[in-house]
C-alpha positions as CSV (number, residue, x, y, z in Angstrom):
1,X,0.0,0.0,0.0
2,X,1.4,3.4,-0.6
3,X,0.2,6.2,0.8
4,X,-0.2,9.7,-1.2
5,X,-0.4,11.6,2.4
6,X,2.2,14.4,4.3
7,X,2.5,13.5,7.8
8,X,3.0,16.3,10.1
9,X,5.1,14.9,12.9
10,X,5.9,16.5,16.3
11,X,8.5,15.2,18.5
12,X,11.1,13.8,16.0
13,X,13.8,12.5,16.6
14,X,12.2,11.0,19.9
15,X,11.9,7.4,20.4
16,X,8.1,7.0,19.1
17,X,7.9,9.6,16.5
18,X,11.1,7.7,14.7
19,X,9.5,4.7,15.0
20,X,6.8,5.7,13.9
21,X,8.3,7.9,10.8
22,X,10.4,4.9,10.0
23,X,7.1,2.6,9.7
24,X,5.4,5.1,6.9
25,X,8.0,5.9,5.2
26,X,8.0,2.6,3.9
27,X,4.6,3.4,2.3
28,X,6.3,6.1,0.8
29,X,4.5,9.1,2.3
30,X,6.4,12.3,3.0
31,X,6.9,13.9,6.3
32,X,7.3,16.9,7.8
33,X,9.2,16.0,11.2
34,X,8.8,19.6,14.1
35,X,12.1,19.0,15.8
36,X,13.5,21.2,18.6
37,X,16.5,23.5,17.6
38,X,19.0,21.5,19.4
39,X,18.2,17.9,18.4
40,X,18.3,19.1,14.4
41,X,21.9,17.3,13.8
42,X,20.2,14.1,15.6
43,X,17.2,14.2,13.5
44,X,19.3,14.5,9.9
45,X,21.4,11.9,11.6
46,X,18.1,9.9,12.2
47,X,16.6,10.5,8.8
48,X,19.5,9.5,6.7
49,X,20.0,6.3,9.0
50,X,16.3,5.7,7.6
51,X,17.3,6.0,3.8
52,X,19.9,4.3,3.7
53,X,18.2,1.2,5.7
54,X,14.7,1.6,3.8
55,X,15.9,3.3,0.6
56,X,13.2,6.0,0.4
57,X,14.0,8.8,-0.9
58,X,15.5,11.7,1.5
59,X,13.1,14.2,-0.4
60,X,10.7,12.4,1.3
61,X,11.8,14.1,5.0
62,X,11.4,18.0,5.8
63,X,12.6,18.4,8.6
64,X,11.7,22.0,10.3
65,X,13.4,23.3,13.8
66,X,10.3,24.4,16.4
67,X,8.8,24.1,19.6
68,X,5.7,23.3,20.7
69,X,5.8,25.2,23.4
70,X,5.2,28.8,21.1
71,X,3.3,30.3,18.9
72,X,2.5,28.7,15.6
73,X,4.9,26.2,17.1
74,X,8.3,28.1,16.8
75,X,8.1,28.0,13.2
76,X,9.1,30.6,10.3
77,X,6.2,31.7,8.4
78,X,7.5,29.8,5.0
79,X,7.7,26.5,7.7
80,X,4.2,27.4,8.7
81,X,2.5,27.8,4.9
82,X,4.2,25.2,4.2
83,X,2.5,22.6,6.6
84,X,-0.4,24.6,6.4
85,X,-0.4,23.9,2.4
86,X,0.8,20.1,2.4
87,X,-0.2,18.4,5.6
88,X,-3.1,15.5,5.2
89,X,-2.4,13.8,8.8
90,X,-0.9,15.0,11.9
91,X,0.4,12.6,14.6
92,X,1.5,14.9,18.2
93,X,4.2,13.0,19.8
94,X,6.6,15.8,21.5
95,X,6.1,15.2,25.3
96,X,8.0,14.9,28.2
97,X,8.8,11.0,29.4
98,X,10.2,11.8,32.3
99,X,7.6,11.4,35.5
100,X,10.3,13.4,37.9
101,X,9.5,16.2,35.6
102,X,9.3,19.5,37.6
103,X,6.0,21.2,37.2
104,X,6.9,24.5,34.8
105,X,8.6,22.3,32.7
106,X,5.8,19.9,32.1
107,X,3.5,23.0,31.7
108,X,5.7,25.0,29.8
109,X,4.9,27.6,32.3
110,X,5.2,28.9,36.4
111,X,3.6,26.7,38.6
């Protein structure tokens, strides 16, 4: 089955979005993958780890920097028309795993 969809991906390089990315791009969608300014090197790591093992094309991956934690998600306005234009499904998979979290982190805000 191949799928003719742009998944919008928050979260990426973390362990489920890259799972997950790695499952559908086997079906040969596209992605664009929200990833936080400092994991960028990680997540073009990540990505061309996926092509090389799966041999889908790297056009296939956008990768934007962002945060989910601002406004329009951290991202320039071209980033933002640009999911705005492509994107058919959205998965939200940035979070915080760690359960000794302090509260403004997990908020993303004064507790």
């Amino acid at each position: 089955m191949a799928l003719n969809e742009t998944i919008f991906i928050t979260g990426f390089p973390g362990f489920l979005a890259t799972r997950l990315v790695r499952r559908l791009a086997r079906e040969n969608a596209r992605f664009i993958l929200l990833t936080q300014p400092p994991l960028i090197e990680m997540a073009r790591e990540t990505v061309a780890a996926m092509v090389q093992d799966t041999a889908v094309a790297g056009e296939n991956f956008e990768i934007v920097p962002g945060d989910i934690t601002e406004p329009d998600l951290g991202l320039s306005p071209e980033a933002t028309e640009l999911a705005r234009q492509e994107t058919t499904t959205i998965f939200h998979l940035a979070a915080i795993y760690d359960l000794a979290v302090d509260c403004a982190s997990s908020f993303a805000r004064e507790c």
